[in-house]
N, C-alpha and C positions, 0 to 999 in steps of 0.2 A: 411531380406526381400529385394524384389528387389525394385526399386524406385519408379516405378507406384504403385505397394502394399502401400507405404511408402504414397504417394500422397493421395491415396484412404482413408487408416486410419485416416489419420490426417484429409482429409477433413469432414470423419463422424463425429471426436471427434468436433470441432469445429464448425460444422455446429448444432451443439445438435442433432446429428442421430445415434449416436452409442449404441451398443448395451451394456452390462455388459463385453461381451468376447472382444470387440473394445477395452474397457479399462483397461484389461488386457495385452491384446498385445500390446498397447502401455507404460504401465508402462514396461511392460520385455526389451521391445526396449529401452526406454528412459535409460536403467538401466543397458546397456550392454557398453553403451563406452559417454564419455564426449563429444563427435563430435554429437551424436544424439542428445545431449540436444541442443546443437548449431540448427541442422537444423530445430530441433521441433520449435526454439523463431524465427527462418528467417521465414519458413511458416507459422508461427502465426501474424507475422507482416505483413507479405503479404496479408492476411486473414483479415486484419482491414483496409491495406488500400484499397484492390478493392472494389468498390463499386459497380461493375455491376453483381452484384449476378446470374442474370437469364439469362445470354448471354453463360453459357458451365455448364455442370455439377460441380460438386462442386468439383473431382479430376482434370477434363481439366482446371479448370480456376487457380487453384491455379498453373498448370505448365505453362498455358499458361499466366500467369500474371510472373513467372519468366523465361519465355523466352522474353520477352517485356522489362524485367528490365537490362537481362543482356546486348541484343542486343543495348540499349536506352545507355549503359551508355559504351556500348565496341567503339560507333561508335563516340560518344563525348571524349575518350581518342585516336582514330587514331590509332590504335594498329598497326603495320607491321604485315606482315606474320607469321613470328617465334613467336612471341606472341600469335596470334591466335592458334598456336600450342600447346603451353603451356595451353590453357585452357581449352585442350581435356584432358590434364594430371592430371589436381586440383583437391583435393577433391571433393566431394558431400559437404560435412560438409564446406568448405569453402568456396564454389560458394553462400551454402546458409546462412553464415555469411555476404556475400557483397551482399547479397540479403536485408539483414537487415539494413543497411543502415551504417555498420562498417567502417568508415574512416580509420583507421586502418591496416585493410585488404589491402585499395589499396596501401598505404603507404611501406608496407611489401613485397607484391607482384612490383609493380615498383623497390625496391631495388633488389630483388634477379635478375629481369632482366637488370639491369645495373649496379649492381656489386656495390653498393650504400650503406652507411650506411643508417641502419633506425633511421631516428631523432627522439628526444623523442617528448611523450607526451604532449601537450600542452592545454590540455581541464583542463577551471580552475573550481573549484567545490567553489558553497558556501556554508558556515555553518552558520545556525542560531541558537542560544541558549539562552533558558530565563530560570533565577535562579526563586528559590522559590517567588511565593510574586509576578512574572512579568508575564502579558500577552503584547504579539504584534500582530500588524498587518501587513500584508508584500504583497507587491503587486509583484510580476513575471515578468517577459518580455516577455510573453505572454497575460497580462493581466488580468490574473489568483489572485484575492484574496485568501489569507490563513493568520487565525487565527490561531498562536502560542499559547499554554496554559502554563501554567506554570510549571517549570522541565521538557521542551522537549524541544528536536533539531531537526532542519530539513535538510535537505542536497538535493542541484540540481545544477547542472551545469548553469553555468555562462548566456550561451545561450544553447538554447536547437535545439535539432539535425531536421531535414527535416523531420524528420518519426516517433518521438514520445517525451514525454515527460513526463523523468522519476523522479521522487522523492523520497527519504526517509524519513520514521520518526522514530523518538524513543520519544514516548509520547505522546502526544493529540495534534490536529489540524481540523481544519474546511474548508474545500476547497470549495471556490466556483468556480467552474471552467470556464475558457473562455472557447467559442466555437473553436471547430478548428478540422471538419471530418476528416483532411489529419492524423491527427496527436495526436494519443489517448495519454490521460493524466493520469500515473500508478504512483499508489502509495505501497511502499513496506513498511511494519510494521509489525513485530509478527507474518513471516510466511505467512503471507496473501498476496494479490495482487490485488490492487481496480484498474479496470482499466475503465474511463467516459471519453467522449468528451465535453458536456458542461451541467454539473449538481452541487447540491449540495451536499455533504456529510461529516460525521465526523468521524475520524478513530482516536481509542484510543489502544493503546498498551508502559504502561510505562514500563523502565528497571526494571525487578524482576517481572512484572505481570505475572501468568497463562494462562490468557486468552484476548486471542486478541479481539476488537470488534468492526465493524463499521455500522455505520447508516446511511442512506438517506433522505435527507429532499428535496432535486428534482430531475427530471431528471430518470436515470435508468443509474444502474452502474450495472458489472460482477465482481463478486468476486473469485480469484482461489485459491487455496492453493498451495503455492510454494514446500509442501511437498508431494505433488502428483499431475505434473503437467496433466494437463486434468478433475480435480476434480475443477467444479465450479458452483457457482448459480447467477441466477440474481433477483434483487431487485428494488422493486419500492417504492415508497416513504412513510415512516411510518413505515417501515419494515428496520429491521438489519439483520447483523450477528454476532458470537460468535462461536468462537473455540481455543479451546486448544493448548497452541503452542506447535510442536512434534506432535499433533493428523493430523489424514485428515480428520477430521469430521466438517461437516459446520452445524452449526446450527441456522435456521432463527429465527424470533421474531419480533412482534410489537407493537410497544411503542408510547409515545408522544416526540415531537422532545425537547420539555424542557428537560427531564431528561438527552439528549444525545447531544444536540447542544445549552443551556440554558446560558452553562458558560462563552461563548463568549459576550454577552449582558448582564453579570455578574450575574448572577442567579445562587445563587448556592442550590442545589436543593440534598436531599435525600427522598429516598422513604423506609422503610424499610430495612434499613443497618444498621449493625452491628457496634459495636464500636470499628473493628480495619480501617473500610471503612470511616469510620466519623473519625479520629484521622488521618490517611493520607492524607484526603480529606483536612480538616482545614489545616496542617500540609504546604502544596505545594498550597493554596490558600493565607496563610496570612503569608508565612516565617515563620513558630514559632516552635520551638521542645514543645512535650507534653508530658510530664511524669505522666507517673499514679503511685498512692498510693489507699492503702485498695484491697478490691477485690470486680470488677464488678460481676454484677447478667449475668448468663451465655448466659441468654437470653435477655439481653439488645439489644435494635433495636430504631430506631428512625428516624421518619418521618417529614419534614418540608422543607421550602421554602423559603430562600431570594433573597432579591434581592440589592446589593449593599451596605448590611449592615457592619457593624464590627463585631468583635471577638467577643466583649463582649456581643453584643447584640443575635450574634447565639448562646451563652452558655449560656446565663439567658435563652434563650426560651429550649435552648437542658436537661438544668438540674430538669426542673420544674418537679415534681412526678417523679424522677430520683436518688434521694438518693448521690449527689454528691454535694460539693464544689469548687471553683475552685481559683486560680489568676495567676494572670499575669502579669510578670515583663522582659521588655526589649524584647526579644523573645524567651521568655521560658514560657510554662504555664502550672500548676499542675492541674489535676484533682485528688480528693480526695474524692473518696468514702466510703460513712460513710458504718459502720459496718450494716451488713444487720439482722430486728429485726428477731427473732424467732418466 
């Protein structure tokens, strides 16, 4: 496709005006070389930070917001002549990498015109991790609250970049997010990709889950599927999502914010779960391995709500008309289901 084509697509998909064949043609695009996916995330970037929607059509403005970026940022480097040169030569895929705000890129390009090694990297990344049994609270330098759950880690850069601010998780966490229009705040887990400016939300995807899931408790966040990029829904508060990691399927839902944001204020809460959901649940809440003996009733399920209690006290109320005994020694505890009568 030629570039205004390219302009015009992207602007439909993003603008939520495309049609079924819109998003067709851009997954065959996206799917043809690695450089597309590139210019796809600089136009999308572009596409969050202008904010004068109504001043060109939705393909002028996204060229004319990266002719603004490139001109803004050639005339603060002093380019000479012969560079100027070289910029009629560059990629597409790479004008709209440093469209993105790739430090990187100038880095790379300045060496090849001065015959310069490229220095390495120097973006420092932090890791946060809490074992069974721990929850945290961690504040950002942005100002950003996020609650850690227990057996997840989170990962973000040190300081976060002029255009966006990205994160990972693998597990549970609760973000409340700082404001900050210039500069959307994405969160990657399980395939998905929550991306808010200033809201609340909770994204849950542990190692080994099937399905990813997060929920809104303020604000209005866009959810996209990194497995089909241009597949997205938006949500407002009270309302999740849920999908398959590997699928491209988004599926909404709504709930009350205790079941899905409850365990931060330590509430731990089941509605109808099963008893391999309640054994991993306790399991990565109190530290403790649980072995079962006898054989559970296939339809065992189990509904209830604490708040703040212990072990002991969620399995006296979990076992009551439940045909099980239990103990518990050090962090280990047996469930022991009596033989079921005939």
């Amino acid at each position: 496709m030629k570039s205004t084509e390219i302009y015009a697509l992207v602007s439909r998909i993003l603008s939520d005006e495309a049609d079924r064949q819109d998003h067709q043609r851009l997954q065959q695009w996206l799917e043809e070389a690695k450089e597309n996916r590139a210019m796809y995330e600089g136009l999308r970037q572009i596409w969050q930070e202008t904010s004068e929607r109504s001043t060109f059509s939705n393909a002028d403005r996204v060229y004319h917001q990266f002719l603004e970026k490139r001109d803004s940022r050639t005339e603060h480097r002093a380019f000479p002549a012969k560079k100027t040169q070289y910029w009629k030569k560059v990629s597409v895929a790479a004008i709209f990498i440093l469209i993105g705000g790739l430090s990187y890129w100038w880095l790379e390009t300045a060496s090849v015109l001065t015959n310069q090694p490229i220095p390495p990297a120097t973006i420092a990344e932090v890791v946060k991790e809490n074992p069974a049994g721990q929850k945290s609270k961690i504040v950002l330098a942005d100002g950003t609250i996020v609650w850690l759950n227990s057996e997840s880690t989170l990962r973000y850069p040190a300081s976060f970049s002029d255009t966006i601010r990205q994160i990972e998780l693998i597990g549970e966490a609760y973000f409340q997010v700082a404001k900050d229009g210039q500069r959307p705040f994405v969160v990657a887990s399980g395939g998905l990709q929550t991306t808010a400016v200033g809201t609340a939300f909770n994204v849950r995807h542990y190692a080994g889950d099937s399905v990813a899931i997060i929920y809104l408790a303020e604000g209005e966040v866009k959810i996209e599927n990194m497995q089909r990029p241009g597949t997205f829904v938006f949500l407002v508060p009270g309302w999740g999502v849920s999908s398959v990691v590997g699928s491209t399927h988004l599926q909404k839902f709504a709930d009350t914010a205790t079941r899905w944001a409850g365990w931060k204020d330590g509430v731990l809460f089941f509605e109808n779960a099963d008893l391999q959901e309640v054994i991993e649940t306790c399991e990565r809440w109190y530290s403790v391995d649980v072995i079962l003996t006898g054989t559970p009733p296939q339809d065992w399920k189990f509904t209830g709500k604490f708040k703040n209690e212990n072990l002991e006290n969620v399995l006296e109320s979990m076992r009551y008309g439940r045909d099980f005994d239990y103990t518990i020694q050090d962090k280990q505890v047996e469930l022991n289901f009596k033989k079921q009568r005939l």
